[in-house]
C-alpha positions in Angstrom: -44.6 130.3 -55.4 -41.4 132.2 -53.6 -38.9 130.7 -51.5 -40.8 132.0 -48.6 -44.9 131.6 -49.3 -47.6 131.2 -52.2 -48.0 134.4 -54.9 -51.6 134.6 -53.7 -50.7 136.2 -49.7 -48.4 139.2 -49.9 -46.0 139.4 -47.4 -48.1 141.6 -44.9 -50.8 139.4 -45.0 -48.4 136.2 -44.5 -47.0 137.8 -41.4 -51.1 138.7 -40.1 -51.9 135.2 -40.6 -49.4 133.4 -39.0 -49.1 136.2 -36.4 -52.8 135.6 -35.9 -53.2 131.4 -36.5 -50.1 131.3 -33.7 -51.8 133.9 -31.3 -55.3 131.8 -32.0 -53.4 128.7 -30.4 -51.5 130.0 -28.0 -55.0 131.6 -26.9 -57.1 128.6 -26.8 -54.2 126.6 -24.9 -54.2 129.2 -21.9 -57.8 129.1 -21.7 -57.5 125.4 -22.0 -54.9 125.4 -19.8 -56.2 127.4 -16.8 -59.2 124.8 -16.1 -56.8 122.0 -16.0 -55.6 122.3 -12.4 -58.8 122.8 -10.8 -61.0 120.3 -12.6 -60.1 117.6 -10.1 -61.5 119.8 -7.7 -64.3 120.7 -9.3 -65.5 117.3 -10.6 -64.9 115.8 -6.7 -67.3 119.3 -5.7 -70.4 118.9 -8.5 -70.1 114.9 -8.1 -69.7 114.6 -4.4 -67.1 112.0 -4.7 -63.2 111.1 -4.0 -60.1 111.6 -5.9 -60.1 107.7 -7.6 -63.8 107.9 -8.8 -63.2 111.9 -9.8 -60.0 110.4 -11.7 -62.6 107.8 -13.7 -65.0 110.3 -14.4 -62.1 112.9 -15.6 -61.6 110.5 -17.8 -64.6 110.0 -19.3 -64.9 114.3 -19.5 -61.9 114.1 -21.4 -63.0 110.8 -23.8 -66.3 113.2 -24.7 -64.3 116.4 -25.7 -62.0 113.7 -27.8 -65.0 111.5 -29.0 -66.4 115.1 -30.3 -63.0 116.3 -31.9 -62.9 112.9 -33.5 -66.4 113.6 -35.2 -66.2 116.4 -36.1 -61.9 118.0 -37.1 -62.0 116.1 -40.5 -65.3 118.5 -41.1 -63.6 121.6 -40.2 -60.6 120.9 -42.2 -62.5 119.4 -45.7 -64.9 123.1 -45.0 -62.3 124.9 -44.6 -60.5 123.4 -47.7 -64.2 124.8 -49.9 -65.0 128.1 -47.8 -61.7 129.2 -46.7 -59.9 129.4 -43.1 -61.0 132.6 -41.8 -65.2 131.2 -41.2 -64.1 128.2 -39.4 -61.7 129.5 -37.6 -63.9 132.3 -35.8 -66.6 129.8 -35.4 -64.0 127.2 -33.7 -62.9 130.5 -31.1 -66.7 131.5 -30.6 -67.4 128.1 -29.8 -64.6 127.5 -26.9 -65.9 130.6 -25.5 -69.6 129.1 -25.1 -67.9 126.0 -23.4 -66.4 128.1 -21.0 -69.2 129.8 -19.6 -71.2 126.3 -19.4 -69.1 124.5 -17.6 -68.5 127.5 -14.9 -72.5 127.6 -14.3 -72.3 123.7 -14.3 -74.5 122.3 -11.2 -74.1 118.8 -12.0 -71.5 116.6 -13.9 -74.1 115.9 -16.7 -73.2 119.7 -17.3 -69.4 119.3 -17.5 -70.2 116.9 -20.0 -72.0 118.9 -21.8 -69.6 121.9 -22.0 -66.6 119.2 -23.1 -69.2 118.2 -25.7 -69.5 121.3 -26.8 -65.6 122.4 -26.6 -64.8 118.6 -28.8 -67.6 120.4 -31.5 -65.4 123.6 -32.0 -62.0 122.6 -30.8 -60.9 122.4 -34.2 -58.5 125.8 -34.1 -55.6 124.4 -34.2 -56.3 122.3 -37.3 -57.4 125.7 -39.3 -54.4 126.9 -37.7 -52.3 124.4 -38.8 -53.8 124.9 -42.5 -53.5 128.6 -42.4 -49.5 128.0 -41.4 -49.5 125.5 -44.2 -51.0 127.9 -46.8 -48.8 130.5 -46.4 -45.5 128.9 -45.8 -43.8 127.1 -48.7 -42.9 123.7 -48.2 -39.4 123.5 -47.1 -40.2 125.7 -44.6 -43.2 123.9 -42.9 -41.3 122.0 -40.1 -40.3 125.4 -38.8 -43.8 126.8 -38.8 -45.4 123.4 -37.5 -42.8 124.1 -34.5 -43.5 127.5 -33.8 -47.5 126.9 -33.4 -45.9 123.9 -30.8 -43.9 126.5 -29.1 -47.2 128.8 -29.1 -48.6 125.6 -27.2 -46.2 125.5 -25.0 -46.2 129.3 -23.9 -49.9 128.3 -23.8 -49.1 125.8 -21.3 -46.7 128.4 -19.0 -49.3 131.0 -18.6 -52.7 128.9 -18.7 -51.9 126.6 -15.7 -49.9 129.0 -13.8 -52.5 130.9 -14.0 -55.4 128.7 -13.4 -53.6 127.4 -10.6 -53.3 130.7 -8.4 -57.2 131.5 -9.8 -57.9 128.4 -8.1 -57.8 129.7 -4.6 -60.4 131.9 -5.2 -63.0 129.2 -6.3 -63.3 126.1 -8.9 -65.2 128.5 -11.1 -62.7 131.7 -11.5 -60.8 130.0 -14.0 -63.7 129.1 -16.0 -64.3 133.0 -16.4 -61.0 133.6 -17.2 -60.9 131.4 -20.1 -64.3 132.2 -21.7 -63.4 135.8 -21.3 -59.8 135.4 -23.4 -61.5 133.0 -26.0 -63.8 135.8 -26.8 -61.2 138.0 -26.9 -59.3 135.7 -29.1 -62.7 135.5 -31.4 -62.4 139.8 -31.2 -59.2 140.1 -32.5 -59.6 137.6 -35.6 -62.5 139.4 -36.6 -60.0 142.4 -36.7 -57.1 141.0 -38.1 -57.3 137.1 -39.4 -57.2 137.7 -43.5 -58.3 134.9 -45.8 -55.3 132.3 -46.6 -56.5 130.4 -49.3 -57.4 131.7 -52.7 -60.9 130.6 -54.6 -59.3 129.5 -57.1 -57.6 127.2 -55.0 -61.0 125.9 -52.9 -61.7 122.5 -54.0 -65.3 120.8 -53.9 -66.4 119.5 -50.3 -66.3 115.4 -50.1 -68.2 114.0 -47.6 -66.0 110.9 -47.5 -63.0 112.9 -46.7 -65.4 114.9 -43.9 -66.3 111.7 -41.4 -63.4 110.7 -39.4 -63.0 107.1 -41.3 -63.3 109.2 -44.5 -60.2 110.6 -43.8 -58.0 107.5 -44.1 -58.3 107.5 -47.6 -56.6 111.0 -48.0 -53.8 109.2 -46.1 -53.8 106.3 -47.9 -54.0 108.2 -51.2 -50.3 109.6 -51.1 -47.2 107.6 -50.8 -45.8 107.4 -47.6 -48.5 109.6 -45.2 -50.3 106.4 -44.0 -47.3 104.9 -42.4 -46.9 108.1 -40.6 -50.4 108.6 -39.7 -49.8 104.9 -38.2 -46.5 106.1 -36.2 -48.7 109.6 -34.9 -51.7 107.5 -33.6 -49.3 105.2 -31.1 -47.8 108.5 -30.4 -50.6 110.2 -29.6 -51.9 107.1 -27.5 -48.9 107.3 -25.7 -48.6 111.3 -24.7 -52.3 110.7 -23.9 -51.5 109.7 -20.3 -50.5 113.8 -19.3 -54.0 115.1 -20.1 -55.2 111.8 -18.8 -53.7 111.9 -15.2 -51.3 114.3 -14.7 -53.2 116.8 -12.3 -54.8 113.2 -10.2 -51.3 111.8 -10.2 -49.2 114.7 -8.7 -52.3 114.4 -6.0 -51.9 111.0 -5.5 -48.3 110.3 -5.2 -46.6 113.8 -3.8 -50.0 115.8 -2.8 -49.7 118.7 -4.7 -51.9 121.7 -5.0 -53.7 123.2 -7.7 -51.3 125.7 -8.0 -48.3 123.0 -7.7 -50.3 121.1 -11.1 -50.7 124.9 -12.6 -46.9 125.8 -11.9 -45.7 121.8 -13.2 -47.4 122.3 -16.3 -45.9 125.8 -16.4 -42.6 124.7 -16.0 -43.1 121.8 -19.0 -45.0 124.5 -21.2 -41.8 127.1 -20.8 -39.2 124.2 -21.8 -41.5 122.9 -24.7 -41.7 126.6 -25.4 -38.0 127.1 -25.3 -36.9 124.8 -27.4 -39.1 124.5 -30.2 -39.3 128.4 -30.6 -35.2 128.9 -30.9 -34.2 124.9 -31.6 -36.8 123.9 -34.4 -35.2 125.8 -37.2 -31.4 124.7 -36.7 -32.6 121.5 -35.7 -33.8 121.1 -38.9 -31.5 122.4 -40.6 -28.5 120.5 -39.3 -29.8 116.9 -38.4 -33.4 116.9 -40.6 -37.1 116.3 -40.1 -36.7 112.6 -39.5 -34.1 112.4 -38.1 -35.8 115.0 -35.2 -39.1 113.2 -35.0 -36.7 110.1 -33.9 -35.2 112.1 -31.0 -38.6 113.1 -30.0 -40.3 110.1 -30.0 -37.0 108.4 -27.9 -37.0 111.1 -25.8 -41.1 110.8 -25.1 -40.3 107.4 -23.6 -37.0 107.6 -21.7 -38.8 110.8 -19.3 -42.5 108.6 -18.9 -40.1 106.0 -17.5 -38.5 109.5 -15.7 -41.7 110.5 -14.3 -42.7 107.3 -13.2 -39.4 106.9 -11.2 -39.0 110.0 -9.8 -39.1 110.2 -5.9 -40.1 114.3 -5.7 -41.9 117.2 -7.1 -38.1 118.8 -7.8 -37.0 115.6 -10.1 -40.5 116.1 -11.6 -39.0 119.3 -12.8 -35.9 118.6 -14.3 -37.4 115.5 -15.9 -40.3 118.2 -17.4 -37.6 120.1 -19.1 -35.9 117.1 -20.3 -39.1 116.1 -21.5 -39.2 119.2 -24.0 -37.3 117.2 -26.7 -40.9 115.2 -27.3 -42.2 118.4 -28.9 -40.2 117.8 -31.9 -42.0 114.4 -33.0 -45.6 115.8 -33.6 -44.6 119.6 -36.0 -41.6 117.1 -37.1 -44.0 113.9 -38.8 -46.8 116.9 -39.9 -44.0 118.4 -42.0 -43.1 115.1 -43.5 -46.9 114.6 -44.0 -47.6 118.1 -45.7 -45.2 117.7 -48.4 -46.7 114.7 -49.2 -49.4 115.7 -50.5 -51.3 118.7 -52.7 -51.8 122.1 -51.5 -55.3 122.1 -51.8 -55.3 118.8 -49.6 -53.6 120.5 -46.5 -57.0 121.4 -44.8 -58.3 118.2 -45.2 -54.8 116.3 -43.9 -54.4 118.6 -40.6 -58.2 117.4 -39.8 -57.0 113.9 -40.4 -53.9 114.3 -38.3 -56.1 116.1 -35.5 -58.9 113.0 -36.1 -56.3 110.4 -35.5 -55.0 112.7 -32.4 -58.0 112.8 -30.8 -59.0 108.9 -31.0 -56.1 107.9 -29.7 -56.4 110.1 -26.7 -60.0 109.5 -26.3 -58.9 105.5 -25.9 -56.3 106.4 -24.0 -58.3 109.0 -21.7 -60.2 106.4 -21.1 -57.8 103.8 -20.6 -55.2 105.5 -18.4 -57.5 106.8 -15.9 -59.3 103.8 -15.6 -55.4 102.2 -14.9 -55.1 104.9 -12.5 -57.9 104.2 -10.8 -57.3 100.3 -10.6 -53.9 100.5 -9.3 -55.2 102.8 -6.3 -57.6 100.5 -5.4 -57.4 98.0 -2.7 -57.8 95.4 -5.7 -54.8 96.1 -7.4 -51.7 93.1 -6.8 -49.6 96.5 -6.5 -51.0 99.8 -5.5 -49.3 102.6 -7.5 -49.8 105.8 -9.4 -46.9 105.4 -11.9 -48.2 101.9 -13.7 -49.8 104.6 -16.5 -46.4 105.7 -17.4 -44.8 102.8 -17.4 -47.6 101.8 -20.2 -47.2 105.0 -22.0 -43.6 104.2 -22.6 -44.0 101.0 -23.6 -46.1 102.3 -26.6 -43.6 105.2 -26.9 -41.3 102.7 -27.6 -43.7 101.1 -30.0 -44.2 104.1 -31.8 -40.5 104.2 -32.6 -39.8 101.3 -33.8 -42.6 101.8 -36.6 -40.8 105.3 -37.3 -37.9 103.9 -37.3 -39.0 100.7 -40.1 -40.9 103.0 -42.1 -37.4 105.6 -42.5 -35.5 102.9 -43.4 -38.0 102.0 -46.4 -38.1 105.4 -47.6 -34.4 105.5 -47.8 -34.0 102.8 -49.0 
């Protein structure tokens, strides 16, 4: 191995890769992305229904997509560990792309449903992503390239929203189209330009108990030191659950905004998450170290929920989403400290274990939040708020970093 990447990729295919595994996410995000301010809309207009029952049954659309990931990541990632990261990877894009188009033609929620079903099944891009990333960048330098595919999120999240915001005003569907037309555009270009990341020689034999999303534990638990941080990811992931969760239904509840105001807030937190990761990840690093980075963004996850849930306007909503960019660094920052824990013929199977554990916490949380949400609008509630989700989410925030924080001390120790 160089300093820079494995013998096996030369240095033009290392660039194609991770030019194309960063273009791939950023890709999926703003199709992602440009659905997410009018889906309130939409599930009130195919359910008939108000905001606080659309909220419950957003939430439920969201727990299917994360029940499906759940399933079905640690498969992606042990395949992609025996047949290599270019198949899954186009069938993951073609997939999203298929979603897209279902749920624009949806007549009924059962439909939406189905399309998130379908979207959990192949939303595994990032994880073959994250492996591609992995396999062509040596180990000391993974933090840096686990923060550049979250800045490619986070330019996902400027454009997709923005986007599907000002889309919005010409129909709940236009968005829909717009994101099944760039994931087949994104499924174009890798057929033109993804190359093949990991060698033969280096494909290990599938394992079916490494494949099911319980099966994937004991890859954690077979390396010193990634369980604990598996542990410290899932609160996280609980935690930073609530923005999927309620985000668009609480800036409707509390200050009435728009689709487009949801698209242009979620801009505005995609550009800052965008920012900082892409110029601040490397020096970060550098100077103050992976753990030490993943404790400033875990902190900084649950001072700005506490932020948000205090915040009397839209403009404090905006100066709290930048502050809030510093919670980018805890997810690339604990994958690093993960990856070079274990073999590099494991990395496929660990980035389906991290997304695994992502995607049950959120579908809990999903779940729970919007159920919360809905509660505390309701004439049943012993307060009637929208902000009691994120005063939950930083409690576990805070959770999460006091297990970071014990689990640092015993590796320094």
């Amino acid at each position: 191995m160089t300093a820079d990447r494995p013998a096996f990729v030369t240095a033009a295919g290392a660039r194609r890769a991770t030019a194309f595994a960063l273009v791939a996410v950023f890709l999926d995000v703003v199709g992602f992305g440009l659905i997410i301010p009018v889906l309130p809309r939409l599930i009130e207009e195919v359910g008939h229904t108000g905001l606080d029952e659309a909220a419950r049954i957003g939430g439920w659309l969201f727990a299917a997509f994360s029940l499906a990931q759940f399933m079905f990541a640690p498969l992606a990632g042990a395949l992609s560990d025996r047949f290599g990261r270019r198949p899954l990877l186009l069938i993951a894009i073609a997939g999203l792309a298929v979603d897209y188009v279902v749920q624009a033609l949806a007549p009924t929620v059962l439909w939406l449903f189905v399309g998130r079903l379908i979207a959990g099944v192949c939303g595994s891009s990032h994880v073959i992503a994250g492996a591609c990333l992995a396999d062509v960048s040596a180990p000391e330098n993974r933090a840096r390239a686990f923060g550049r595919m979250t800045a490619a999120f986070g330019l996902g999240f400027v454009l997709g929203p923005a986007i599907g915001g000002l889309l919005g005003e010409f129909g709940t569907r236009v968005p829909f189209w717009s994101a099944a037309a760039l994931a087949s555009a994104n499924f174009l270009f890798g057929l033109l330009a993804l190359p093949e990341t990991l060698p033969r020689d280096s494909r290990r034999a599938f394992r079916w108990r490494e494949a099911n999303p319980l099966g994937v534990l004991a890859v954690f638990a077979r390396y010193p030191g990634v369980l604990p941080y598996a542990l410290v990811l899932t609160v996280f992931f609980f935690g930073t659950s609530v923005y999927p969760a309620v985000w668009s239904f609480w800036g409707m509840a509390k200050y009435n905004w728009s689709a487009t105001t949801v698209g242009l807030t979620l801009a505005a937190s995609g550009l800052a998450v965008a920012l900082l990761q892409g110029f601040g990840t490397g020096p970060a690093v550098a100077r103050w170290g992976e753990r030490r980075m993943a404790a400033v963004g875990i902190a900084g996850a649950a001072a700005t929920c506490i932020g948000f849930a205090l915040s009397p306007t839209t403009a404090v909503v905006v100066a709290m989403l930048v502050i809030n960019a510093v919670e980018g660094f805890a997810h690339p920052m604990l994958s690093a400290l993960m990856s070079k824990a274990v073999p590099e013929d494991t990395q496929g199977a660990l980035q389906g274990g991290i997304s695994a554990l992502m995607n049950i916490a959120m579908l809990i949380g999903a779940i729970f939040y919007t159920q919360a949400f809905a509660y505390f609008l309701s004439e049943a509630a012993p307060v009637r708020s929208p902000d009691v989700s994120y005063f939950i989410a930083a409690a576990l925030m805070l959770a999460a970093l006091a297990l970071f924080l014990r689990q640092a001390r015993r590796m320094a120790a």
